[in-house]
N, C-alpha and C positions, 0 to 999 in steps of 0.2 A: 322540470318541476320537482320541489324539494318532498320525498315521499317519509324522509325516516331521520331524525336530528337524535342526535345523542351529544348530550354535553357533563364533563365530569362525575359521569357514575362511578358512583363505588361502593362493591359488593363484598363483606366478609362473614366466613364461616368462623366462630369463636375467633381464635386469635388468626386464623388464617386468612390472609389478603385476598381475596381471587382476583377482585377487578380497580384497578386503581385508576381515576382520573380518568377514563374510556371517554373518547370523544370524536365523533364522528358525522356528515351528511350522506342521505345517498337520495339520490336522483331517481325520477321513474324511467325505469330502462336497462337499469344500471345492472350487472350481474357480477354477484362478490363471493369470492372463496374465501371463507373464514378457515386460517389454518392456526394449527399451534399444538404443542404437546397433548398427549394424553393429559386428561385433570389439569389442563391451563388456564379452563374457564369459557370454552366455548361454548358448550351446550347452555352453561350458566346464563350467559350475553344472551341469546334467543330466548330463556324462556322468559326472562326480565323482558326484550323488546315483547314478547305474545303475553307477557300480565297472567304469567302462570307464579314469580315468583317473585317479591317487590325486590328493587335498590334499596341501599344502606341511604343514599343519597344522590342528586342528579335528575338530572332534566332529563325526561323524554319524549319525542315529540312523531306523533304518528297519521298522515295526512288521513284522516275521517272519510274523504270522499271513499277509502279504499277500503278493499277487501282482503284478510291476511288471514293465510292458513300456513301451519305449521304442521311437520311429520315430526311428530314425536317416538320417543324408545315406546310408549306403552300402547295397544292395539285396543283400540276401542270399535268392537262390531258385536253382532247377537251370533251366540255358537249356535243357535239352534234355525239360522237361516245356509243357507247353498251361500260358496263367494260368487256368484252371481246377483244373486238377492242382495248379499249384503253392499255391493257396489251399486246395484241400482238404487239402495238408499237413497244418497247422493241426490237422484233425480225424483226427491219426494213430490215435487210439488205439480211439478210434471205428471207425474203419476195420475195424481187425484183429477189432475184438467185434464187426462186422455181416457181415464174414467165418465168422467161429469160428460164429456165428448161422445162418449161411444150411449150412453144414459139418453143424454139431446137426441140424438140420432135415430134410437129404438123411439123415444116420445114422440119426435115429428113425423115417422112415418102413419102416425094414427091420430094426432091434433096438430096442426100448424098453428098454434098460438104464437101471434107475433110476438108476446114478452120470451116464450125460448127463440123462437129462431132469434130475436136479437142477443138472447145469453149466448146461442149456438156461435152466431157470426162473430163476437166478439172474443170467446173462449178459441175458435180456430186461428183467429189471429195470432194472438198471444200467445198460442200452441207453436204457430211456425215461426214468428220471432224469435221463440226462446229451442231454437233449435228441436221440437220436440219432435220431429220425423228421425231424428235421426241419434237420441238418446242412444237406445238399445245397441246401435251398429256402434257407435262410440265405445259404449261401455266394450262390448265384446271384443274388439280392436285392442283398447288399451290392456287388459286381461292377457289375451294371447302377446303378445309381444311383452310383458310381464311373466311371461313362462307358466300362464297357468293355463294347461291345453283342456278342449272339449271334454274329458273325462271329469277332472280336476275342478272344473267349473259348478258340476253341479253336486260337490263333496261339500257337507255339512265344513261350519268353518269352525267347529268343536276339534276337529280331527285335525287342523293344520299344524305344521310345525313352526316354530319361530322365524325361521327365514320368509316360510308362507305368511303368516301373518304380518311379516313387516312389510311385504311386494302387497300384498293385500292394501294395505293403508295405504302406500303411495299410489293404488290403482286410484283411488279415493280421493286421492288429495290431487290428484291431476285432471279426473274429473271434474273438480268443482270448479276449477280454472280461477283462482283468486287472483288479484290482483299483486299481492307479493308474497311470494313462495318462498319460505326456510323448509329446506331440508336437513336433516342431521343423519350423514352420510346413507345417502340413495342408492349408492352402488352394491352396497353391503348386501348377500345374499342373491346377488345376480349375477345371469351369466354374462359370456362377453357379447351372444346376441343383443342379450337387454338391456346391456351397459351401453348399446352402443343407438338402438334405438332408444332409449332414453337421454342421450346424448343430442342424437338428431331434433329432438320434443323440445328438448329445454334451448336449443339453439335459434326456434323458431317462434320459442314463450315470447309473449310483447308483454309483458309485468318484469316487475321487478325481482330479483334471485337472490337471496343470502344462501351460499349452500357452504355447510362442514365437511370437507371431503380429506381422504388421503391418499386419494385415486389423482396423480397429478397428472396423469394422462387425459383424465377427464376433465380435470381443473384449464386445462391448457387449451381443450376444446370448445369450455365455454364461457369461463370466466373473462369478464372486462375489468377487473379489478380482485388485487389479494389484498386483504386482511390478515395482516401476521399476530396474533396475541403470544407474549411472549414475556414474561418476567411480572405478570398482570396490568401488562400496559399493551395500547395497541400501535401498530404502524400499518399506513395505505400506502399500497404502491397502483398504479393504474398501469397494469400491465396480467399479463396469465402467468401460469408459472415458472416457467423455463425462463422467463426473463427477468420473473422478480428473482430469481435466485443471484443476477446479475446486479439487479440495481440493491439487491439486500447487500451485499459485498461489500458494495460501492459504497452504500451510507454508512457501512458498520469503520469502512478506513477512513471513510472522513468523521467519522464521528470520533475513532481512539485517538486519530491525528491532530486536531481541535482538545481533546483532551490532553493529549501530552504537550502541548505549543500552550498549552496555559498554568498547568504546572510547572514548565519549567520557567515559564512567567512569572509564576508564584513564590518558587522557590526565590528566584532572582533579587526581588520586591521586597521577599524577608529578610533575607542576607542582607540587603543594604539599608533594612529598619534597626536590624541589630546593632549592625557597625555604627548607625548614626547614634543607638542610643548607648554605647560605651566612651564615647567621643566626650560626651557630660558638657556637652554647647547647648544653653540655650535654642540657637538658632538651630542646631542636626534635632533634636530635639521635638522641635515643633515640625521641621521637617520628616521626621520620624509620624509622626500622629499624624499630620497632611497623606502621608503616605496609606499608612494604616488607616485611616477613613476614608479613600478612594479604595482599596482592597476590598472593604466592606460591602461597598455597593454593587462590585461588581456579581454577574451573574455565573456562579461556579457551575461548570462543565461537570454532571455524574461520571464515573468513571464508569465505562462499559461494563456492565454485568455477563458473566457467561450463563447461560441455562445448565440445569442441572440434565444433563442428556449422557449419554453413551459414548464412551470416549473413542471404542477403538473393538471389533469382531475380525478376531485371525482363528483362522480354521486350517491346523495344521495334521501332521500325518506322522508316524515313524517309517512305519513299512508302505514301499511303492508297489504299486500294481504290475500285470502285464500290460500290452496291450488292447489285447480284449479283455471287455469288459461284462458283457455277458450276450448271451445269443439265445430271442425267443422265439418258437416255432409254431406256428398255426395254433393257438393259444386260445384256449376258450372256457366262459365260465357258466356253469346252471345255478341257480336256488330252487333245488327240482324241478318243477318246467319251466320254471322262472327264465327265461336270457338273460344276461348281464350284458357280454358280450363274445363276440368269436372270431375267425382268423386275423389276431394280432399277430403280427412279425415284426421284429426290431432289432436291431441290430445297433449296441452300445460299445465306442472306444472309448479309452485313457484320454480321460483331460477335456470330455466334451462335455456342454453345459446345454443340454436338451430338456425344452418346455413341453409339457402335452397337452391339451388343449381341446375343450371340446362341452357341450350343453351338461348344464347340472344333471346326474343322474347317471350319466350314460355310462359307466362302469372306471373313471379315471382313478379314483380313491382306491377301488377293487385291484384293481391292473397291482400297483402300486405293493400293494401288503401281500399281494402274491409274490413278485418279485422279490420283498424282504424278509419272506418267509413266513409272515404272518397268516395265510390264510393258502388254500391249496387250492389250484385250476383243474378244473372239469376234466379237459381234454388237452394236450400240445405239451411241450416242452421248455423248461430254461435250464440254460448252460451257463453255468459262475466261471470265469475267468481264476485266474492263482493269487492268492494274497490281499483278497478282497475286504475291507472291514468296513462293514455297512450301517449307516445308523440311518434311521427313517424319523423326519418329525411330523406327526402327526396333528391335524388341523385340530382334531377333537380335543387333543390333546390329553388322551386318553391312558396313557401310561405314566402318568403323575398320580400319587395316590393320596386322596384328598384329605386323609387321617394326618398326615404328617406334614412337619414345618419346611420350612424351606430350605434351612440347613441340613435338616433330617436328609430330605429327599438327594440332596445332593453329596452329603457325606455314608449314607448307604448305599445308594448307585458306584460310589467310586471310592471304596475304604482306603482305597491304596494313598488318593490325593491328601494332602498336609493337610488341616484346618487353615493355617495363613493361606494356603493357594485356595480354598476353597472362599475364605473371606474374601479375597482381592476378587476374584470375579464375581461375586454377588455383590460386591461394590463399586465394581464397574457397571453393571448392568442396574443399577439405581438400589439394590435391597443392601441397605446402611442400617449400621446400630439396631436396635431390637424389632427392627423388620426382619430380619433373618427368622424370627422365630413365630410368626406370623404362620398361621395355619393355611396350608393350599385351600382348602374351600373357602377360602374368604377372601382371595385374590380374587383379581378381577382377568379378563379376557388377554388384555395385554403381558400385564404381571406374567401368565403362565405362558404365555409364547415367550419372555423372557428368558423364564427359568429350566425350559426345554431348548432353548438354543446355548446354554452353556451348559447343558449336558450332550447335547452334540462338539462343543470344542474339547470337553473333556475324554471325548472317546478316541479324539486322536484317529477318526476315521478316513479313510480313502474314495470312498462312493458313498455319496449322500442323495438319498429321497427327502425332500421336502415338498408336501402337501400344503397349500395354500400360507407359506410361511410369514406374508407381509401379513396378512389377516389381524387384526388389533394393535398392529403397530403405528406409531405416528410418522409423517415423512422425515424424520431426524434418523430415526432410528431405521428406515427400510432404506434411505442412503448409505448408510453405513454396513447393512446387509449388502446391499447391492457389493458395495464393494472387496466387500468378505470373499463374498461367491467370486467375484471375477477375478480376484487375486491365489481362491483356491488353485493350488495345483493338481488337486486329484479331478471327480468325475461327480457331476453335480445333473440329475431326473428333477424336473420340479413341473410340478401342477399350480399353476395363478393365474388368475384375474384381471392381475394387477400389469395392464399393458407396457406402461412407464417402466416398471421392474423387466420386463420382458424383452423390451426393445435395449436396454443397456445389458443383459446379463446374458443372454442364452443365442447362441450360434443356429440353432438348428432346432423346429417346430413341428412336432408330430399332433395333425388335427384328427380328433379320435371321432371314429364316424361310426356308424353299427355294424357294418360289417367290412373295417380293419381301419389303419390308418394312414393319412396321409404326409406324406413328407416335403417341408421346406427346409433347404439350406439358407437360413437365414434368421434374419430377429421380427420381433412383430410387424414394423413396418413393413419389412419384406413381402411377410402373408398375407396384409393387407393387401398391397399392390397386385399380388398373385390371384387374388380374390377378383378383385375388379377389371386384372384385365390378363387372362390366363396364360395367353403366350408370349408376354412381355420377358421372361426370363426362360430359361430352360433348364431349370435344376428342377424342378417340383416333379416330384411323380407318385406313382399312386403304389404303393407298397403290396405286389401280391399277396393274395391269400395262401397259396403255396408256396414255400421257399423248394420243396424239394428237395432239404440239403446240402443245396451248392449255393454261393454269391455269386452274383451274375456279375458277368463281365462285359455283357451291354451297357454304353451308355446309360447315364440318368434318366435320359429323355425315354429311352426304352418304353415304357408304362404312359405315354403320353395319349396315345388315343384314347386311351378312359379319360382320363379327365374333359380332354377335349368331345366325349361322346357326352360326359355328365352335362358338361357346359352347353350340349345341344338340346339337352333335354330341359334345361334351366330355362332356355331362349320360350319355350313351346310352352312353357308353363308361366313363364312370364308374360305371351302374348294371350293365353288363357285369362291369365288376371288382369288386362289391362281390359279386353273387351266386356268383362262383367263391369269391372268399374264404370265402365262407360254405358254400359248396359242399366246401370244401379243409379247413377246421376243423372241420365234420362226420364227414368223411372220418378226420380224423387222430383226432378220436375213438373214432368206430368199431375205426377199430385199435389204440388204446389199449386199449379195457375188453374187444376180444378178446384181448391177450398177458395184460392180468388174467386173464382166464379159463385162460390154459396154467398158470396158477398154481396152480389149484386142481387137489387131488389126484385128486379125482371125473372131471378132464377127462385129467390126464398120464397118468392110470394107464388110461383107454382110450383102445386105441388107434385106436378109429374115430373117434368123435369130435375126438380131437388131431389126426387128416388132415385132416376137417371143417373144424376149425376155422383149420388151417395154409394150405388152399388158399382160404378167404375170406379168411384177412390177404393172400394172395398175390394174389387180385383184387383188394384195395381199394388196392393200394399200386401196380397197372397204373393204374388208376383216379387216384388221387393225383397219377400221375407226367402223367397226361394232361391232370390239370385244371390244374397247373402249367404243362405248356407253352402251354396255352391263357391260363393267367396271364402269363407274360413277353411273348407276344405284344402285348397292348394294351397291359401299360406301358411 
């Protein structure tokens, strides 16, 4: 069924083109990654299909029967409600009917007037049709696995931070369950639990999905179709990512090949109008203009346009390291009684490219700016290897100073560099002509992950911390990161998200846990696999809290019975959660085929029995509510 037509829109800001000719169907079912540059026009294309901003021109066609919500950049909730409140929102109407319900209920037990019991019998209906037993567990489900734990839940949402409030609106907008879901990048401000359980959600959505992502790990998990916007025109491939990069290739050589086989068609066709028409025959002549009017007609091949992208990120060194690279010892941090966290141990060589990993908060950013000197650890040790030149990029990107230009900031960071060398790489990295002089606070998110990545090329350093580095970048530009990093020769810590980045770049996964960290030899995938099935490999071990000083000469495997004791305690907690569940859908039946039962006339029409039967639903739903708490606790 055809859910969403788009035919020759086109969108422009003053003289700037964003959307030309866009033309498109989608299907119900269908699920689309819209990709494209930063400022290509995607966000643009969604708010036109949601009639937040009109077409210059262009048909659009959106099937009525459905329901369409969109996660916008801007958070719309009341700060003066808990984000529990402000999610049950969502469930206004429910609300009022479990109200008007509990109302019925207190009246019937002192007038059985058959006009409520028939409001009553009809209001429970409609109660359990429309899911309302089981709103509340909903809401608090999606919330927790959105990373907003039992504390956090009942925090005023005046007090949230931006990331909070963007998990906040998609709790909201998954709620409402519409029928076609635009997201504009979901993953953004999640961790990889909830990227992943968000993941598993959108895999098992039956609506239709437009989602803007630059998560191609996540694109490849759920998308049945990419949308490339690109030059302000679009191209469909039906495929996920990894393969559209394949069939993208493909059309781009048969596209310049067909270009060139008609040029030199072209050319050929000219030459031999020309010659006809120096010949001064009548007949070459007419042949000449025969020539030239079939040329006319024909359909001329554009010549491939390049996008205006990132040509090339080498990240070089003067001076080599040793070997070691640094050695951390039982390492631990307070903010007065605060915990961050404590026995970290790590042990960094020459030339490894090591991701860490681990729930927002839990102290990875901390770790990080202790090791590059920015900030001092509690308790423990680190040991710098000889010859070390360390530069750190920072996700906040906090050490740009928002007073000065962009030239500024890069020609006083590095007086030594030429202005031409300082030109050429600010014009590699897209800032051209009097962008240079464009003031840091007026950038945008990407712009300045930009202009902090070629002040890391410019430091000429040998161990690099980068902090969530793909972060505002488009997948053009975190390709070409990718292969920065894997080309570097020195020694590359990185903190990401971004699993795609992680399975191509980093050897070796330290997952940061409260108290210390775990270690895979390997790349995402790896971890993953290790995760699901623990003894499948035998590198993975659990990094003690005490080094003692010495490197063990034990086996890897050494440290393996923790893990294998954790993963025993996993099983016990697992078979915990499964018996409430089962505990909890029993439950919720029960109460089901008792509100069938107020349906029948034989029970409404007495009134002992309908008390009976009112104060059993009213145990089983104390009951309910208890096995649920008991539920959120373990997960």
């Amino acid at each position: 069924m055809l859910i969403i037509s788009l035919k020759n829109i086109y969108k422009s800001f003053g003289i700037n083109t964003i959307l030309n000719d866009i033309s498109f169907n989608i299907n119900d079912g269908d699920k689309i990654g819209l990709i494209g540059q930063n400022g290509g026009g995607k966000s643009t294309l969604l708010k036109i299909i949601t009639n937040q901003i009109p077409q210059d021109s262009g048909e659009i066609f959106i099937n009525k029967s459905k329901t369409l919500g969109y996660l916008t950049q801007n958070s719309n909730f009341n700060e003066d409600m808990t984000i529990y409140e402000n999610a049950l929102l969502v469930f206004e109407n429910l609300i009022k009917m479990e109200n008007r319900i509990n109302e019925l209920e207190k009246i019937l037990e002192a007038n059985q007037n058959q006009e409520f019991i028939n409001e009553y019998t009809e209001l429970i209906n409609k109660f359990k049709i429309n899911e309302g037993y089981t709103y509340k567990s909903e809401t608090l489900k999606v919330l927790k696995y959105l990373n907003f734990s039992d504390e956090k839940i009942n925090r005023k949402a005046k007090n949230l931070s931006g990331g909070e409030k963007k998990r906040l609106d998609l709790a909201k907008l998954l709620l409402k369950k519409p029928d076609i879901l635009l997201l504009d990048e979901p993953t953004n401000h999640l961790d990889l639990e909830s990227i992943e359980w968000l993941e598993n959600y959108l895999k098992s959505y039956k609506g239709t999905l437009i989602v803007i992502s630059h998560d191609r790990y996540f694109l490849d998990k759920i998308v049945t179709h990419i949308f490339e916007l690109e030059n302000s025109k679009i191209l469909t491939f039906n495929s996920n990512y990894t393969k559209f990069l394949e069939l993208k290739q493909n059309y781009e050589n048969e596209l310049l090949h067909k270009y060139n086989v008609q040029q030199k068609f072209l050319k050929r066709e000219r030459e031999i109008i020309k010659n006809y028409r120096t010949k001064h025959s009548e007949k070459r002549i007419k042949a000449a203009e025969s020539r030239e009017k079939r040329l006319s007609k024909i359909q001329l091949i554009e010549k491939p346009k390049s996008s205006s992208k990132i040509n090339n990120i080498n990240f070089e060194f003067i001076e080599k390291t040793g070997n070691d690279i640094l050695e951390v010892k039982n390492l631990s941090k307070y903010y007065g009684d605060k915990k961050i966290f404590e026995n970290i141990n790590l042990s960094v060589t020459n030339n490894e490219k090591i991701a860490i990993i681990g729930h927002n908060g839990i102290g990875k950013s901390t770790l990080f700016k202790i090791l590059c000197g920015k900030d001092n650890q509690t308790n423990g040790t680190v040991t710098y290897g000889t010859g070390l030149n360390i530069s750190y990029y920072d996700q906040e990107q906090s050490d740009l100073n928002n007073e000065k230009t962009i030239f500024e900031e890069i020609h006083d960071s590095f007086p030594h560099v030429t202005t031409q060398t300082i030109r050429r790489h600010l014009s590699n990295f897209l800032f051209k002509n009097d962008d240079i002089y464009k003031k840091i606070s007026l950038l945008s998110g990407g712009e300045k992950c930009r202009l902090n990545l070629i002040k890391i090329i410019l430091s000429n350093s040998n161990v690099l911390f980068m902090d969530e580095p793909t972060n505002h970048l488009d997948i053009y530009t975190r390709e070409i990161l990718e292969n920065a990093i894997i080309n570097f020769e020195g020694t590359c810590l990185i903190i990401s998200h971004d699993r795609y980045f992680l399975n191509k770049v980093v050897d070796k996964i330290y997952e940061f846990k409260k108290d210390g960290l775990i270690e895979y030899i390997g790349n995402y995938d790896y971890y993953i696999n290790k995760q699901q099935n623990p003894h499948r490999f035998d590198t993975s071990i659990t990094i003690d809290s005490v080094i003692n000083g010495e490197k063990s000469s034990k086996p890897k495997t050494q440290n393996k019975p923790k893990v294998h004791e954790k993963s025993k305690i996993g099983k016990e907690i697992s078979r915990k959660i499964s018996k409430i569940e089962n505990d909890i859908t029993n439950t919720e039946n029960e109460i089901s085929n008792l509100q069938e039962q107020l349906t029948l006339k034989e029970i409404y029409s007495n009134y002992e029995k309908l008390n009976e039967i009112n104060n059993k639903i009213n145990e089983l739903k104390q009951t309910l509510s208890t096995l649920y708490e008991e539920w959120e606790k373990l997960i």
